[in-house]
C-alpha positions, 0 to 999 in steps of 0.5 A: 500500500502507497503510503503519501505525506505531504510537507511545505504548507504554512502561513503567506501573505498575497503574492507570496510562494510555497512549495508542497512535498508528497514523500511516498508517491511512487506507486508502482514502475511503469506509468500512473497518475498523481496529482494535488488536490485541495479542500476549502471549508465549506467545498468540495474537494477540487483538482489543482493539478495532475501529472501522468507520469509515462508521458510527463502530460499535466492538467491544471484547474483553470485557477491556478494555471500560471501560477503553479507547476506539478513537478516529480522528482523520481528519486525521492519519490517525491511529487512536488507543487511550486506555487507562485503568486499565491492568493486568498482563494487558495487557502485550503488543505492540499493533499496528494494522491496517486493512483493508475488511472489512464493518462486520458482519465489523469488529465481531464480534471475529473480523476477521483483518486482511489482511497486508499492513495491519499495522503493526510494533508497540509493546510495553505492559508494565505492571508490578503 
């Protein structure tokens, strides 16, 4: 079983940055999905970005593209989440997740990870 933690989350004013970590988040050799979702109180969980790894194919929400980049780094085992030019909007929890859905189903936005491949969170609050 993947076993994901994620690490970066913190307190920013606007316009500030943070890097997200999720240790953990190979799921098996050959290709898969991981990606970062958030959860503000009172919504539903959303998508924020997403990774295929066989072919390197990302998908960001419409909120966050330009400003933020989905990154992997193979021999940590480590998905990352660099954000940039951060916002009120995006305070949230963030989780990670990874599972091996089909790059086709991992890029649409509409992937929902698996259960029992998510990490436990890290809370982003950004302060206006």
């Amino acid at each position: 079983q993947v076993q994901l933690q994620e690490s970066g989350g913190g307190s920013v004013q606007a316009g500030g940055s943070l890097r997200l970590s999720c240790a953990g988040s190979r799921y098996a050799y050959g290709s898969y999905c991981m990606g970062w979702f958030r959860q503000a109180p009172g919504k539903e969980r959303e998508p924020v970005a997403t990774l295929y790894t066989g072919s390197g194919s990302t998908y960001y929400a419409d909120s966050v593209k330009g400003r933020f980049t989905i990154s992997q780094d193979n021999d940590k085992d480590t998905l990352y989440l660099q954000m940039n030019s951060l916002k009120s909007e995006d305070t949230a929890m963030y989780f990670c997740a990874v599972d091996p859905a089909p790059s086709s189903l991992c890029t649409s936005g509409t992937w929902s990870p698996s259960r029992d491949y998510w990490g436990q969170g890290t809370q982003v609050t950004v302060s206006s």
